[in-house]
C-alpha positions as a printed Julia matrix, in Angstrom:
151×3 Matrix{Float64}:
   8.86   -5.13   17.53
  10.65   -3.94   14.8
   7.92   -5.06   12.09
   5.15   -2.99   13.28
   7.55   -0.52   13.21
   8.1    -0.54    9.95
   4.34   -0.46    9.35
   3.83    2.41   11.34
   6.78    3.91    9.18
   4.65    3.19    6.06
   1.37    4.78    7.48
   3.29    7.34    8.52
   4.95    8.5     5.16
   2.35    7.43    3.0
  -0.39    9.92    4.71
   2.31   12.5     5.03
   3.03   12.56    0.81
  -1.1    12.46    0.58
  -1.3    15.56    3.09
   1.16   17.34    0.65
  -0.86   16.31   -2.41
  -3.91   17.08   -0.59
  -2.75   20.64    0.48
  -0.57   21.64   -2.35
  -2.1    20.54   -5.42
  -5.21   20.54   -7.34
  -7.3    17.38   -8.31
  -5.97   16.13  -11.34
  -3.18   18.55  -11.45
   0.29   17.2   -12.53
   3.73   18.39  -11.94
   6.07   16.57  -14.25
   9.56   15.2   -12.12
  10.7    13.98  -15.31
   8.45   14.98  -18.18
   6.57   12.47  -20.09
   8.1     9.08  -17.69
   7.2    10.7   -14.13
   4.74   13.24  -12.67
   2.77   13.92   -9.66
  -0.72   13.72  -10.46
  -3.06   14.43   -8.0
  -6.09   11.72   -8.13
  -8.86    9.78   -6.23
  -9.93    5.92   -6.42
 -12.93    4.72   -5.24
 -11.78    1.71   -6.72
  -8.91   -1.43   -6.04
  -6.31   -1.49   -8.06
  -6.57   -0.02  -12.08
  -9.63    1.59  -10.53
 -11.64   -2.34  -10.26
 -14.73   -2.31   -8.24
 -15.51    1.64   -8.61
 -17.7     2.6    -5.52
 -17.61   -0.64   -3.06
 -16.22    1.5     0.07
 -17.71   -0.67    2.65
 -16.94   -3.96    1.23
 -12.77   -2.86    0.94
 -13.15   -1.48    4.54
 -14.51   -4.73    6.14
 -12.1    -6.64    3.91
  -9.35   -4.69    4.71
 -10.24   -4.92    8.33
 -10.22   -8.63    7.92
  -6.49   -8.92    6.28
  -5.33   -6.29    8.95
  -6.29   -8.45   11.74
  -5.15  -11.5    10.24
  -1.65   -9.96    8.89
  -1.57   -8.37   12.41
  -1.69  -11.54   14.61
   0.28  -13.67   11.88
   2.96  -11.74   11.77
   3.55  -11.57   16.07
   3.02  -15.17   15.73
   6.12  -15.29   12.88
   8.11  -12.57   13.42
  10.92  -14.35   15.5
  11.98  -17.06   13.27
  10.94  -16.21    9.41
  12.23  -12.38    8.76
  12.03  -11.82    4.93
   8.48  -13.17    5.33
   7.88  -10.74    8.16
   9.05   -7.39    6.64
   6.77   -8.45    3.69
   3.91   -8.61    5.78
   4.61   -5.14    7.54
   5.01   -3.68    4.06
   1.38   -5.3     3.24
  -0.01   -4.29    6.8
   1.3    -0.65    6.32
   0.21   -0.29    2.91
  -3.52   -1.29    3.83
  -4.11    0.89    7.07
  -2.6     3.75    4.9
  -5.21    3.33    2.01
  -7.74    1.91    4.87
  -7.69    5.25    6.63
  -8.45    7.41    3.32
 -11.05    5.24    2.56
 -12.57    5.3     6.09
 -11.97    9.63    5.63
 -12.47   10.35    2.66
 -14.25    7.77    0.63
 -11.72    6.86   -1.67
  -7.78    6.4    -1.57
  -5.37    9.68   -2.7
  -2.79    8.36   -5.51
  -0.36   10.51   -6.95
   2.65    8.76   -7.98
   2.49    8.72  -11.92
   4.44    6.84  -14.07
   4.41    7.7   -17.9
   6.75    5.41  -19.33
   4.91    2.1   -18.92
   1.38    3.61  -19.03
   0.44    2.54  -15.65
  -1.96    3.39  -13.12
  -1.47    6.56  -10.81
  -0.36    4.8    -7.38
   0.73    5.77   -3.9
   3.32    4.66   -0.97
   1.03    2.43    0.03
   0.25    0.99   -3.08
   3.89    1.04   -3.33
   4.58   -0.57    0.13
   2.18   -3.56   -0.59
   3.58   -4.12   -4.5
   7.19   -4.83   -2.6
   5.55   -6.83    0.1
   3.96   -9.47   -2.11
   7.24   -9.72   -4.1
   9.33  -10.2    -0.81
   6.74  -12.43   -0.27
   6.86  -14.84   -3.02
  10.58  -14.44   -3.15
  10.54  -15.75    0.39
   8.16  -18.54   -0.88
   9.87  -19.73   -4.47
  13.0   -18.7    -4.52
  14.02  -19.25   -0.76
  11.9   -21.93   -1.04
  10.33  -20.88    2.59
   7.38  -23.28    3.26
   7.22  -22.98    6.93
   4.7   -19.74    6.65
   2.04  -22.68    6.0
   2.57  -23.94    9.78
């Protein structure tokens, strides 16, 4: 099925940009793309997003074992008749086994995509993949006003 494709896809891409940052840069070194609004910047996170509960490895890994099951059987069960919704949840079930597997290797999750110009947190393409999966998502939800996901 084309969905799990697309997560695989994620996985995929996101762990091959982390292999590069892994291999080619030093921790908390930082190549500027365009200087002073976007770098590379090789970091870790132990954390959840903006760094929140520093340290709680096995508590994301069971919970992100949890929402991979769940995403993974809701989404076969949906993926015929409610598209939009489904790409959102292969972005979401991508993005999680990519930052699942560096936290089950490593101990924390590799971020490296920087962006200066709103003075955000350092992120990755998984990050990335699940940010644009819960905003297909409630897209989907408000503004197609799709309420059949509750079924």
């Amino acid at each position: 099925m084309i969905y799990y494709f697309i997560s695989i896809l994620v996985v995929v891409l996101d762990h091959l940009s982390k292999w590069i940052v892994l291999n080619k840069m030093d921790l908390y070194q930082s190549i500027p793309i365009i200087e002073g609004w976007f770098h590379f910047t090789s970091t870790r996170n132990r954390g959840a997003a903006f760094s929140i509960l520093q340290g709680q490895r096995w508590f994301f890994i069971v919970l992100t074992l949890f929402v991979v099951a769940f995403i993974g059987y809701y989404l076969y069960r949906i993926h015929k008749t409610q598209k939009l919704f489904s790409l959102s949840l292969a972005l979401i079930l991508g993005g999680a086994i990519g930052n699942l597997i560096d936290r089950v290797r490593f101990g924390e999750v590799v971020d490296f995509i920087d962006v200066r110009i709103i003075n955000f947190a350092v992120f990755n393409i998984a990050d990335s993949a699940i940010t644009i999966g819960v905003i297909l998502m409630l897209w989907d939800v408000f503004i197609n006003k799709n309420e059949s996901f509750l079924k």
